[in-house]
C-alpha positions, 0 to 999 in steps of 0.5 A: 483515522489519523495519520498514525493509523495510516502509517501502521495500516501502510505497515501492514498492507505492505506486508501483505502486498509483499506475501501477496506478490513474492519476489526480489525488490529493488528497494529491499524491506525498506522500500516495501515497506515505504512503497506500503504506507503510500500506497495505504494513502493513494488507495485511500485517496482513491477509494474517497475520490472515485469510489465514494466511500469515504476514509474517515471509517473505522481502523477495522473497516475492511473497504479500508484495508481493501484499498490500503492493500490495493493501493500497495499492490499497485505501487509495488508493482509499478516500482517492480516494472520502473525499477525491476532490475536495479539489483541484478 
């Protein structure tokens, strides 16, 4: 998969770290939305290096999503407890 298919699956688990975990962001759409492409490649880069299961697969292959989402969760969760009342 290249990096186009990262950057739509960070599109994606962006979106559905963002139904996952409602609430007010500090950075709005925008920032979920880049805070999902990152964490679709930290998950990524974590599920290759620690996981062993390599990123290469299939756009389809749900190890993928399941660490792209993950990885935007995680991302999304840290930048709520950094960044959590800068729109207050």
């Amino acid at each position: 998969m290249g990096i186009i298919g990262w950057i739509i699956l960070g599109l994606l688990a962006g979106a559905i770290a963002k139904f996952l975990l409602p609430g007010r962001d500090p950075g709005g759409l925008l920032g979920t939305t880049l805070i999902g492409i990152a964490g679709a490649f930290v998950g990524g880069w974590i599920s290759a290096r620690w996981l062993d299961h390599p990123i290469n697969k299939a756009f389809y292959d749900g190890a993928t999503w399941a660490a792209a989402i993950g990885g935007s969760l995680v991302l999304l969760i840290a930048y709520r407890i950094l960044f959590g009342n800068s729109r207050d």
